[in-house]
RONU-5985 format. One record per residue (C-alpha): x, y, z. Coordinates in Angstrom, 3 decimals, always signed. Example, Ala and Ser with C-alpha at 12.3 -4.5 7.8 and 13.67 -1.06 7.14 Angstrom:
! residues 2
((+12.300, -4.500, +7.800))
((+13.670, -1.060, +7.140))
This chain:
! residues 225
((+16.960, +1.065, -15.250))
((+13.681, +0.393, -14.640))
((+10.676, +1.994, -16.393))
((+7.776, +2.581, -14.312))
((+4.693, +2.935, -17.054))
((+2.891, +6.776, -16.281))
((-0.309, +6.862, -18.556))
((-2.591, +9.142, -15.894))
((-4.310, +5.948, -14.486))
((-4.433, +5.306, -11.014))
((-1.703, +6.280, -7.833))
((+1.983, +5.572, -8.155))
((+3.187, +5.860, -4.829))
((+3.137, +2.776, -3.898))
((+5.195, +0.718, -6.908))
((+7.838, +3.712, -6.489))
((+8.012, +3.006, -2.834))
((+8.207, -0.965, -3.018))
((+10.898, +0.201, -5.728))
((+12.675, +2.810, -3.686))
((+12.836, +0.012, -0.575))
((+14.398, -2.774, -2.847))
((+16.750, -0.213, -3.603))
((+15.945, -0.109, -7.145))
((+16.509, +2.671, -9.778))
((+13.083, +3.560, -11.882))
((+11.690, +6.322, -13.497))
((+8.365, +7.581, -14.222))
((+7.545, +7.453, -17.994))
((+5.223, +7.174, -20.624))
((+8.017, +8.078, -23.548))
((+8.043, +5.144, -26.194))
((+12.256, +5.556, -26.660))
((+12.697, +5.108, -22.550))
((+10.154, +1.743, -22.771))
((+12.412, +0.181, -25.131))
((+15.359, +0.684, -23.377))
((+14.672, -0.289, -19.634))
((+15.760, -3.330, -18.119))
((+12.403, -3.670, -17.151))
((+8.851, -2.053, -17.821))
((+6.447, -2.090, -14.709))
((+2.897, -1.468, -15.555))
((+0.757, -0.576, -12.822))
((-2.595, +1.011, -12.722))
((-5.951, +1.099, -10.995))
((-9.914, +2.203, -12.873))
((-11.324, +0.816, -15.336))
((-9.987, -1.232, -17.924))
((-11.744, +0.333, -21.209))
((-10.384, +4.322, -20.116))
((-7.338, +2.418, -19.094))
((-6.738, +1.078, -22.419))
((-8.492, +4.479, -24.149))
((-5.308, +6.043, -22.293))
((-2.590, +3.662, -23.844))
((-3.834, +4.383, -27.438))
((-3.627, +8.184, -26.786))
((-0.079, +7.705, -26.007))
((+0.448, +5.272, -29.051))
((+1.437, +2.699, -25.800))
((-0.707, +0.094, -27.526))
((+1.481, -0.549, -29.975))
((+4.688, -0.319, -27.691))
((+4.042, -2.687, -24.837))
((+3.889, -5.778, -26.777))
((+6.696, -5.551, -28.496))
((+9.224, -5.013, -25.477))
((+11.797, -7.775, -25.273))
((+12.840, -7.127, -21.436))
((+10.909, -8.442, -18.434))
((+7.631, -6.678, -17.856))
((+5.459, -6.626, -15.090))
((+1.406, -5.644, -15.259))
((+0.134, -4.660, -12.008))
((-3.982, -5.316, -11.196))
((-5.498, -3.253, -14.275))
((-2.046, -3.644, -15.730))
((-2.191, -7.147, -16.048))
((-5.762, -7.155, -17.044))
((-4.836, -4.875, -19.782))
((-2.361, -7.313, -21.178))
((-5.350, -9.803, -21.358))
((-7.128, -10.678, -24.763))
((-10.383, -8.369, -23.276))
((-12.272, -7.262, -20.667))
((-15.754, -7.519, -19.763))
((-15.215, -4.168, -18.254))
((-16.703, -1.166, -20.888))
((-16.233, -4.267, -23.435))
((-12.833, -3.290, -23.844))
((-10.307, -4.694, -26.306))
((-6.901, -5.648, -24.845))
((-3.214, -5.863, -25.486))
((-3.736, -9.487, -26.472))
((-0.357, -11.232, -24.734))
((-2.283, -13.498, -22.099))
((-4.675, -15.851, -23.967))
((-7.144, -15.256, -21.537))
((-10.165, -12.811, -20.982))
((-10.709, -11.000, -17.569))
((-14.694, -11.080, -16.225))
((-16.470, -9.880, -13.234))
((-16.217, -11.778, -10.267))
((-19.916, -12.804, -8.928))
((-21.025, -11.783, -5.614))
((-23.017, -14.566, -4.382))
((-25.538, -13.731, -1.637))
((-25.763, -17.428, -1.223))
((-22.437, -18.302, -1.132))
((-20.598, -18.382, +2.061))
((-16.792, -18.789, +2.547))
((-14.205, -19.014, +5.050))
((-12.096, -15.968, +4.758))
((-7.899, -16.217, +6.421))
((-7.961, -12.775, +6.963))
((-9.474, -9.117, +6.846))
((-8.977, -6.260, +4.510))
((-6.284, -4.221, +5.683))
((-7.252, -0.310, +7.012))
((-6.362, +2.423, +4.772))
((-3.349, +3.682, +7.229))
((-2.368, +0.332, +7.449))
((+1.471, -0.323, +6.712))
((+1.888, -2.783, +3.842))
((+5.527, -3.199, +5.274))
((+4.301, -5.109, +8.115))
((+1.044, -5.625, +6.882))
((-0.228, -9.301, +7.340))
((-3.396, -11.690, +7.448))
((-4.703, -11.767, +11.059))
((-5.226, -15.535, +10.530))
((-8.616, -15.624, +12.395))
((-10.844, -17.589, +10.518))
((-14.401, -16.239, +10.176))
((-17.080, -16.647, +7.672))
((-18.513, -13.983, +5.685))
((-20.677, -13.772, +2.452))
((-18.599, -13.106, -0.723))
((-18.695, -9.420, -1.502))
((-17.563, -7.480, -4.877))
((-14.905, -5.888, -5.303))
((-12.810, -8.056, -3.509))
((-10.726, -6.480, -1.308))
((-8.509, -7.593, +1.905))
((-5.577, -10.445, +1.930))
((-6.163, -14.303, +0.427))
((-4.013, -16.687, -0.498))
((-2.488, -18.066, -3.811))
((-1.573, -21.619, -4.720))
((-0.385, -23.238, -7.766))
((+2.575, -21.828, -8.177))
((+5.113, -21.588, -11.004))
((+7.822, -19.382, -12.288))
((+11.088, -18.104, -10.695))
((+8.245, -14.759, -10.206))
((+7.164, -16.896, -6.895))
((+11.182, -18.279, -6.194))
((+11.225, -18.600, -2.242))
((+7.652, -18.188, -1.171))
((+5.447, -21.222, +0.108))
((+1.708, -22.822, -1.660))
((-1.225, -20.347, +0.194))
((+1.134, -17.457, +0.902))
((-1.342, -13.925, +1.633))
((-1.606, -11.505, -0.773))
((-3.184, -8.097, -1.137))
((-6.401, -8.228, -2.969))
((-8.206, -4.854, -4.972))
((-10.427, -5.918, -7.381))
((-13.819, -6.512, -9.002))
((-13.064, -7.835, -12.346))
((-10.177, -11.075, -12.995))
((-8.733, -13.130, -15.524))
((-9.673, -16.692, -16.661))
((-7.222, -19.184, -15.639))
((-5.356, -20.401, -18.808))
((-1.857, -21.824, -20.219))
((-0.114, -18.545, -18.961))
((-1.891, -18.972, -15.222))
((+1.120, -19.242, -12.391))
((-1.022, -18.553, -9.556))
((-4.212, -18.809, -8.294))
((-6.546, -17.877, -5.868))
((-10.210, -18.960, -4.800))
((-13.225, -15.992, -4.522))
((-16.446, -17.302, -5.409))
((-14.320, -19.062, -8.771))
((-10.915, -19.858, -9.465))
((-9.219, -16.980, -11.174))
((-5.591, -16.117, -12.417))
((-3.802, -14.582, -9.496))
((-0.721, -14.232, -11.659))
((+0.162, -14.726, -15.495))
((+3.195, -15.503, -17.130))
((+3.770, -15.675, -21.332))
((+7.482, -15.190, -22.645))
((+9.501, -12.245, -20.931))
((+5.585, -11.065, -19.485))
((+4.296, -10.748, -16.458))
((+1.311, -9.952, -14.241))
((-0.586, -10.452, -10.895))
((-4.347, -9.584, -10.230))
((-3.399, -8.658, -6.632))
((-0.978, -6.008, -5.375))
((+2.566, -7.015, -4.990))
((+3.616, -3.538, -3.520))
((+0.742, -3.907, -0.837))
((+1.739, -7.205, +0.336))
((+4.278, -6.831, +2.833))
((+7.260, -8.991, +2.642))
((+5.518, -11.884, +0.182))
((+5.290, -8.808, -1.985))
((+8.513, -7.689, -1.260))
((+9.869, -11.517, -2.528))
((+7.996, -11.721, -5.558))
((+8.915, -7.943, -7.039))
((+13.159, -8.908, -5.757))
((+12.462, -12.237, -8.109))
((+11.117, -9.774, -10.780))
((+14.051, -7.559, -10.194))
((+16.471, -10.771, -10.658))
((+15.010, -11.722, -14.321))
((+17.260, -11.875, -17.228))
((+15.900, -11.322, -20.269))
């Protein structure tokens, strides 16, 4: 079974609908007892990271996360919230990545060549894909459409190519470190995904990402623990 972590931050939908089309069995949850006894713990969540972390502690989640001995997953904030800190409301972290998550600059200056554009709100992340026309644009905060990640490690990315497109939401990312498995390119080179023991976590939305996202959470849905 698959616990899918509930703590009142951010929408759900879309991890239980990735879920529901891999044909997986999950459950909604914030109960300590259920955490421990999943086959796997999915954290998702979208804000900020200091309320998002204000909201683990109310639920004594803090203390529970960490300890979990099955695969878990961190989703965007989720991941960030398994970081050492955030620059965001100076929060404190869970302290499993060794790495702390900043702002990403927007440089006014700063030009790059962009693979794709952000994907419309009624767009289908099913079918949803990169148009691959190349156009140049100034670097803008948060970061939000498709880009690619490189560098990849981990049987998290089994079956998927270097500079496959993923779905980007995000102002704030993680320092690339020892647990970095992915990257990506916005302005700086950040941590697209993180990997430390029987943890996970990507920056960028795997449930958004069409079928590259539909790869990486069946390869999550394949771990052993």
């Amino acid at each position: 079974m698959i616990a899918v972590v509930d703590y009142d931050t951010g929408n759900l939908r879309s991890v239980a609908d990735a879920l529901r089309r891999a044909g997986a069995e999950f459950t909604l949850t914030a109960d300590a007892a259920l955490l421990r006894a999943a086959d796997r713990v999915i954290l998702p969540g979208v804000g900020e990271a200091s309320s998002a972390m204000a909201k683990l502690r109310e639920r004594g989640l803090d203390e529970v996360l960490p300890t979990l001995t099955c695969p878990v997953l961190g989703i965007c904030i989720g991941m960030q919230l398994m970081c050492l800190s955030s620059e965001e409301g100076d929060a404190t972290c869970l302290g499993i990545f060794p790495t702390r998550v900043r702002r990403l600059d927007a440089d006014p200056d700063f030009f790059s060549v962009c693979g794709g554009l952000p994907a419309l709100p009624d767009t289908d992340s099913r079918t949803a894909a990169p148009t691959g026309t190349q156009a140049v644009s100034r670097l803008k905060v948060p970061h939000v459409g498709w880009d690619t990640i490189s560098a990849l490690r981990t049987p998290l990315f089994a079956g998927l190519p270097e500079e496959s497109y993923v779905y980007y939401v995000h102002s704030y990312a993680a320092d690339p470190c020892a647990s970095t498995i992915a990257a990506t390119e916005y302005g700086r080179r950040f941590s697209a995904a993180l990997a430390r023991d029987n943890f996970y976590g990507t920056q960028f939305h795997p449930e958004k990402s069409g079928a590259t996202g539909a790869t990486i959470i069946g390869n999550f849905l394949k771990l052993q623990r």
